[in-house]
ZAKEKE-879598 format. One line per field, with one value per residue (C-alpha): residue number from 1; x, y, z. Coordinates in pm, whole numbers, m for minus. Example, Ala and Ser with C-alpha at 12.3 -4.5 7.8 and 13.67 -1.06 7.14 Angstrom:
ZAKEKE-879598
n <- c(1,2) .
xx <- c(1230,1367) .
yy <- c(m450,m106) .
zz <- c(780,714) .
end
This chain:
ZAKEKE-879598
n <- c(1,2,3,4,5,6,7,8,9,10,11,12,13,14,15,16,17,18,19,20,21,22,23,24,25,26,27,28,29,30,31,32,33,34,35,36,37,38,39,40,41,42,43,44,45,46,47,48,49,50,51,52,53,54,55,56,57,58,59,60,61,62,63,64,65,66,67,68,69,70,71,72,73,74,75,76,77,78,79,80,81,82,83,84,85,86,87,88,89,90,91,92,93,94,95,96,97,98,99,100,101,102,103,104,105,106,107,108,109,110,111,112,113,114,115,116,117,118,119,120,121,122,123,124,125,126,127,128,129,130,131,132,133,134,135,136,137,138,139,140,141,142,143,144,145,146,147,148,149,150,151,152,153,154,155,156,157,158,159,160,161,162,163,164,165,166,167,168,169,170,171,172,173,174,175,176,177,178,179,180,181,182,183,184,185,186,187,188,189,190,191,192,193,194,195,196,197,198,199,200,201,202,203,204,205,206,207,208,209,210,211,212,213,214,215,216,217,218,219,220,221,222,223,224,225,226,227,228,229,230,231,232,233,234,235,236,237,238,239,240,241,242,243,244,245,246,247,248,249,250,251,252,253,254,255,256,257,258,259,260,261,262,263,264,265,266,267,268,269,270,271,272,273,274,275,276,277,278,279,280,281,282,283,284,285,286,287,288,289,290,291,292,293,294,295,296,297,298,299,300,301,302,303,304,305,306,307,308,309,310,311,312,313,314,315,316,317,318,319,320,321,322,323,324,325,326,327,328,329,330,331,332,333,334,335,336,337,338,339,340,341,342,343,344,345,346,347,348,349,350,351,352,353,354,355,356,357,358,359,360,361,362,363,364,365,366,367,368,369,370,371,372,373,374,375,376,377,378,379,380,381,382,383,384,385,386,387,388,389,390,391,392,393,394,395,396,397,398,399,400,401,402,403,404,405,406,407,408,409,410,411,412,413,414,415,416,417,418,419,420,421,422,423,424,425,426,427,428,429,430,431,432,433,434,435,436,437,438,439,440,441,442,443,444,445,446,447,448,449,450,451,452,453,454,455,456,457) .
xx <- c(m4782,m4722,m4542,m4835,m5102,m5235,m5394,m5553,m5852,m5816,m5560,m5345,m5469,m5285,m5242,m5126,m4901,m4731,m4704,m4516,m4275,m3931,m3791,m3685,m3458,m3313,m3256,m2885,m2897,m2860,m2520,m2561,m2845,m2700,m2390,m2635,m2871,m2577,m2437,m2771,m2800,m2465,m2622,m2915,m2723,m2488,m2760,m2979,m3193,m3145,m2968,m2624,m2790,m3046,m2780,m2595,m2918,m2988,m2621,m2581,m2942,m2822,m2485,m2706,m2953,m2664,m2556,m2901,m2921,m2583,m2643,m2934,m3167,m3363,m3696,m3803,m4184,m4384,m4577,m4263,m4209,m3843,m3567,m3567,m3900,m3726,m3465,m3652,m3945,m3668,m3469,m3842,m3907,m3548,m3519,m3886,m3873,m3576,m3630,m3890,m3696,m3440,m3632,m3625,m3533,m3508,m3774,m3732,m3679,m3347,m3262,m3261,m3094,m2796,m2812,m2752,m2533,m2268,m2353,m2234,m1955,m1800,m1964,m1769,m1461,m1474,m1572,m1293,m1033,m1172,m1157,m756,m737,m812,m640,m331,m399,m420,m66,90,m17,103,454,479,302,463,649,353,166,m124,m373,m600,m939,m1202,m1535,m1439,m1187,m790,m663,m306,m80,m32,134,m109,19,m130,m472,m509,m411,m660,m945,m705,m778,m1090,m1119,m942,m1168,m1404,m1261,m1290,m1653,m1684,m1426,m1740,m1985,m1824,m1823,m2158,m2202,m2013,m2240,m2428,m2792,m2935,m3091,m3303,m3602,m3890,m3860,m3802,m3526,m3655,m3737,m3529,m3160,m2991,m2630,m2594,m2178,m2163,m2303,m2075,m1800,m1858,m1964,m1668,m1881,m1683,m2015,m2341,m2609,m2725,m3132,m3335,m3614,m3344,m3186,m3486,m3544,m3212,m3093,m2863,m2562,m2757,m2767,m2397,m2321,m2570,m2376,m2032,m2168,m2327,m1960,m1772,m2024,m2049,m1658,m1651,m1925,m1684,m1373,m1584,m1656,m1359,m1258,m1530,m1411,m1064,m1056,m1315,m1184,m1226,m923,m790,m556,m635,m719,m920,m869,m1099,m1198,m1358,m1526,m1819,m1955,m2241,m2532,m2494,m2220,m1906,m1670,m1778,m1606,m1836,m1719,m2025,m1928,m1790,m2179,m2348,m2129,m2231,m2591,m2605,m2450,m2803,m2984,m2732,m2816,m3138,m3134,m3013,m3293,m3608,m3477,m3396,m3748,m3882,m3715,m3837,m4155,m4158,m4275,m4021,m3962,m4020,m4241,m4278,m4182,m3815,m3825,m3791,m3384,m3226,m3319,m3208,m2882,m2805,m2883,m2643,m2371,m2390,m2336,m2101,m1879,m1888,m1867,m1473,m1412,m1473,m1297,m988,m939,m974,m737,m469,m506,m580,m309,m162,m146,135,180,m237,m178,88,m62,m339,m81,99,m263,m365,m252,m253,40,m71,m153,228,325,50,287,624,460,396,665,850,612,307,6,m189,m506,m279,m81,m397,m540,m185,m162,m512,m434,m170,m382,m615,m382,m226,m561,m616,m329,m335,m19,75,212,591,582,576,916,1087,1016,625,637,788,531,258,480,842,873,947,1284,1450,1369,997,1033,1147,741,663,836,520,810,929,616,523,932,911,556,625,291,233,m38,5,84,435,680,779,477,368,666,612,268,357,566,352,15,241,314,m6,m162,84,44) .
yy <- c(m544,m466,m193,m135,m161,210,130,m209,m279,m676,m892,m1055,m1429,m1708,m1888,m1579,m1495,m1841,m1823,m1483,m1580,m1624,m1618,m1956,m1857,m1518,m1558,m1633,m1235,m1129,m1024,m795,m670,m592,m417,m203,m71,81,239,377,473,632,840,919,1094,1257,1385,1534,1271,1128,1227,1114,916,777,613,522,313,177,72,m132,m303,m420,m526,m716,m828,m1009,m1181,m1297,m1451,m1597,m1724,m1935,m1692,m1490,m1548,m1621,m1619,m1654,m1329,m1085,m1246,m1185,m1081,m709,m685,m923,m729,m417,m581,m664,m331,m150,m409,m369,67,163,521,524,147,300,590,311,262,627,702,302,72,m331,m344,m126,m262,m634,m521,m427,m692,m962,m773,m742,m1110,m1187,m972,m1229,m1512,m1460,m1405,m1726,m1937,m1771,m1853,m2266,m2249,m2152,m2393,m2604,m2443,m2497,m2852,m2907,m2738,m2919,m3312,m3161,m3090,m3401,m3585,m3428,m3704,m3889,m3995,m4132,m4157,m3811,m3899,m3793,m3923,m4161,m4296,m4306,m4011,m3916,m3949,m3660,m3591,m3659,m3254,m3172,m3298,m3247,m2874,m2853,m2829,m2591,m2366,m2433,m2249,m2034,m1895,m1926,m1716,m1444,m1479,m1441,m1150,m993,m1136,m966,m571,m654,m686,m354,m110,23,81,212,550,434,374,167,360,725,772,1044,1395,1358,1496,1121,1064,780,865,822,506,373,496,335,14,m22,m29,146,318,400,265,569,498,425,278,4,m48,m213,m479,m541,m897,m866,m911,m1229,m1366,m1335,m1493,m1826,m1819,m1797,m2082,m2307,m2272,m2389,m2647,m2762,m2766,m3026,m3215,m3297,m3385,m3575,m3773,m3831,m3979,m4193,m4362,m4371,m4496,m4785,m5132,m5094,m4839,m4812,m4477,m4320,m4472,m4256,m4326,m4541,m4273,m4072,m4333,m4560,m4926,m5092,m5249,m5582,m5612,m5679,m5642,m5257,m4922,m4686,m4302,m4168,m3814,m3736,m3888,m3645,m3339,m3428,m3497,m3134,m2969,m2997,m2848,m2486,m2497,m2541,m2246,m1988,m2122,m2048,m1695,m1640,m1772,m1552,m1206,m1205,m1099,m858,m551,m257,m152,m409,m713,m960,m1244,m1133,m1302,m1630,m1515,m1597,m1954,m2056,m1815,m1957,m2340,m2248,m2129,m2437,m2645,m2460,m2470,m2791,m2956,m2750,m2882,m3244,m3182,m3043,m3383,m3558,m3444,m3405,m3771,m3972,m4155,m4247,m4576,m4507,m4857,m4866,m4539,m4700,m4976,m4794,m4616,m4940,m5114,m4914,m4751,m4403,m4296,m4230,m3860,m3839,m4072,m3865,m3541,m3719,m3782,m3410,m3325,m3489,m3356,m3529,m3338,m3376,m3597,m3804,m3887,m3950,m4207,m4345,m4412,m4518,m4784,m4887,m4902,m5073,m5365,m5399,m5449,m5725,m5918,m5839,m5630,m5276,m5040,m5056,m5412,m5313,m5378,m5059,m5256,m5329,m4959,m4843,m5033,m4770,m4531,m4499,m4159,m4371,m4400,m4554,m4237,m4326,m4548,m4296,m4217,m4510,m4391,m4243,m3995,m3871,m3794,m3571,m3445,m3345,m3119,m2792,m2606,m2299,m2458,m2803,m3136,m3169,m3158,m2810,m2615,m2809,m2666,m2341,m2319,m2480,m2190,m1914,m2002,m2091,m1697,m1601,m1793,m1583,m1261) .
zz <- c(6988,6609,6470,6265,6544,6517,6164,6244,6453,6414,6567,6341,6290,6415,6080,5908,6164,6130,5756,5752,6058,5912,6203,6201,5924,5946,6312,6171,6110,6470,6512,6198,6277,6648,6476,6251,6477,6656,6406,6319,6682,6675,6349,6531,6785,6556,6372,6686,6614,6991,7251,7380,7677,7474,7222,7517,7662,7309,7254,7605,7561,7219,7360,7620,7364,7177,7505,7553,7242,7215,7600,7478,7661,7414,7341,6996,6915,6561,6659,6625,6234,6237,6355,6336,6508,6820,6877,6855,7099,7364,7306,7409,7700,7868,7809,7707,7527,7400,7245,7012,6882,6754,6416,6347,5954,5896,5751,5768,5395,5452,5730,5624,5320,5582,5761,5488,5310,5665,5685,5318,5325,5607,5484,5141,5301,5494,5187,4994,5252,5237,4890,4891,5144,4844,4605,4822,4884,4510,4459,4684,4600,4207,4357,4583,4264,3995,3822,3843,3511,3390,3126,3043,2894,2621,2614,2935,2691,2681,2494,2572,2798,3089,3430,3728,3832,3470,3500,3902,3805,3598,3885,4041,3802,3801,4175,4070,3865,4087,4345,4102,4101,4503,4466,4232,4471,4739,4496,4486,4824,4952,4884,5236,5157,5518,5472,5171,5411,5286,4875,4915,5148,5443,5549,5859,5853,5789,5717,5538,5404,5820,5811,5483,5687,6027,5869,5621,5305,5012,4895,4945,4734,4475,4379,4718,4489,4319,4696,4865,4616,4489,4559,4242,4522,4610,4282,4218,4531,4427,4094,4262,4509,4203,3981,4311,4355,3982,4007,4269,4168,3863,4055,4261,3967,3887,4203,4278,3939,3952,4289,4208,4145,3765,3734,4111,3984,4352,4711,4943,5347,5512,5781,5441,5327,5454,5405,5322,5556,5344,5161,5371,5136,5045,5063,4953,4860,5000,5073,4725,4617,4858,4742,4402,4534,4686,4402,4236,4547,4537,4186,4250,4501,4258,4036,4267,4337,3954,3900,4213,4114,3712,3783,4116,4039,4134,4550,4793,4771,5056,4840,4910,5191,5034,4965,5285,5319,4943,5041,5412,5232,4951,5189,5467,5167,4993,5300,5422,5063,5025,5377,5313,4916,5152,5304,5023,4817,5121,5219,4872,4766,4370,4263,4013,3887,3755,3608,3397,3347,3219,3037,2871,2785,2529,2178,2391,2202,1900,1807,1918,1626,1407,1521,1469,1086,1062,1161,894,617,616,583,918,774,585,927,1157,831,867,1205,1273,1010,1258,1527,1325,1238,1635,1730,1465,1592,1937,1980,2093,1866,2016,1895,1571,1406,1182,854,964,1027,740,514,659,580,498,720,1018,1141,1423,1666,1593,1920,2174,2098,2292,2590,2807,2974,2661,2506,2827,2804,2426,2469,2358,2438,2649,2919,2767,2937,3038,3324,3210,3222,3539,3703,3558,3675,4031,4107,3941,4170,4492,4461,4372,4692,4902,4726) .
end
């Protein structure tokens, strides 16, 4: 039987019936469902709507409903679409009368509204707490690492020297960003639309501040029109998912090349890491591929429902559907990508002699000389045409630029002094950095013990 069965004549066909199931995917909404069809029970009765013993009937079978289905007992069929419809079929089979005054007030496109917005609003929470999990992990291999340096690059290319804390840091912030944008995900969430009905709200006495109340939501939704369609909260959750996502996809990056051969600045554990069907010899960073593989798919899921909302016309259209799997995909991902980043950055190790080697085989060095230059009057271009001269000249002869004697240096420029070659010291170049936020043992130290309290806060 449909809900709908006392305006059709014709059986629903098979085909169609199997093209508008989705209750493959938003079978995940159970629980939520469950928890707001009791509340709106519990309304129902408040209101007059039901009776006491009715709600009490409606409230056990959906207690018993949820056992079923986390038992591995339910039933799931194609015919009954989704989930709403399943657990309203089995509420009517197991207490008859009462069952069917369950949907009183409430329409499907409310209701599922409800549903996925109780799911989000733990979903969020969960994915926030793995990514400080993260952000945690990152603070602590700075402070164990923090003396640590190595070369920070431009363009893939050597660029100046920085402390390993500095540039690993630099993701950290990067979350941390990000969990501002599930903290607005999740205000976007916590608004409780039930009560809105299928456009126009109803004629029946409902209370829907009772409903915000009993199911913690900090308001209600204000234009029952807007609530139906609105997946806006869905939207800013795929964003929030897609930055975290984008986010590792670059620090993945940079580990699968600085732990390869060519640089070998970090070593990931074996039990991470996988080898090749050929190849004895291989090592292969697979996971950090696949991460960065699947960060194009969570994009890709915030694209299709961009693409699928900008031309709905307003209220509910059945193409909303199509949200939850591109959500529950995004999520799965989302979530087992910061689990697998967690281990990774807990167990990789430094290799702080190729760092410095790194360091020592190159002319990395010298915007610091450019600086000590300005610093002694030299207009800024003149310094950088100076020093690139030098550069110029230690490549020519095969040399780095400490090996250039006082006198060689003094015929680029007779600025240079003796102190020129505490410049070539990759700890004092990191020791005399005087920026707020820039790269040096100071600031790291600074910022270690600034985000250690705001993690506990």
């Amino acid at each position: 039987m449909k809900p709908w069965d006392g305006r059709f004549s014709e059986v629903t066909h098979d085909l169609v019936e199997r093209f508008t199931a989705s209750i493959h995917i938003d079978k995940r909404l159970y629980l939520y469902d469950i928890i707001g069809s009791i509340a709106h029970a519990e309304m129902l009765e408040k209101q007059g709507l039901i009776s006491e013993e009715e709600k009490r009937k409606i409230v056990k079978a959906l207690e018993e409903i949820k056992e079923e289905i986390e038992g591995g007992v339910f039933n799931f069929s194609e015919k009954l679409e989704d989930i709403h419809m399943h657990i309203e079929a089995r509420l009517v089979e197991k207490i008859g009368e009462p069952g069917r005054k369950l949907h009183t007030g409430r329409s499907r496109n409310d209701q599922v509204s409800l549903d996925t917005r109780l799911f989000l609003r733990h979903e969020l929470k969960q994915v926030e707490e793995e990514l400080l999990e993260l952000m945690r992990c990152i603070i602590r291999k700075a402070e164990t690492e923090k003396d640590a340096i190595m070369p920070g690059f431009t363009h893939l290319q050597k660029a100046q020297i920085v402390p390993f804390s500095h540039y690993i840091l630099s993701y950290y912030f990067m979350f941390k960003r990000d969990r501002e944008r599930l903290k607005n995900a999740l205000r976007a969430v916590d608004a409780m639309p039930l009560g809105s009905g299928a456009l126009a709200g109803s004629t029946l006495p409902l209370d829907r501040e009772y409903l915000r109340e009993r199911l913690g939501f900090s308001r209600i939704t204000e234009n029952s029109m807007d609530t139906v369609s609105d997946r806006d909260f869905i939207l800013d959750t795929l964003y929030a998912f897609s930055m975290i996502m984008i986010h590792l996809s670059r620090l993945c990056e940079d580990l699968i090349i600085f732990s390869s051969d060519e640089f070998s600045f970090f070593k990931l554990p074996e039990r991470l890491l996988t080898g090749s069907s050929i190849m004895p010899h291989k090592r292969n960073p697979d996971v950090l591929e696949l991460i960065r593989g699947k960060t194009s798919r969570v994009i890709g899921d915030l694209l299709s429902l961009l693409i699928l909302f900008k031309g709905l016309s307003s209220t509910y259209n059945r193409d909303l559907q199509e949200d939850k799997e591109a959500l529950f995909h995004a999520l799965d991902i989302t979530k087992a990508s910061l689990s697998i980043m967690v281990l990774c950055i807990k167990e990789m190790q430094l290799n702080r002699k190729g760092m410095e080697d790194a360091i020592q085989s190159s002319y990395i060095e010298a915007t610091e000389i450019a600086e000590y230059l300005v610093a002694k009057g030299m207009p800024f271009r003149d310094a950088h045409k100076t020093v690139g001269r030098m550069v110029k000249e230690c490549e020519r002869r095969g040399i780095k630029l400490k090996d250039l004697k006082i006198e060689e240096l003094k015929s680029f420029c007779q600025l240079f002094e003796e102190d020129i070659y505490e410049l070539m010291d990759p700890y004092k170049i990191i020791t005399m950095r005087k920026t707020t936020g820039g790269a040096s043992f100071r600031e790291v130290e600074i910022q270690i013990e600034r985000e250690k309290a705001y993690l506990d806060s």
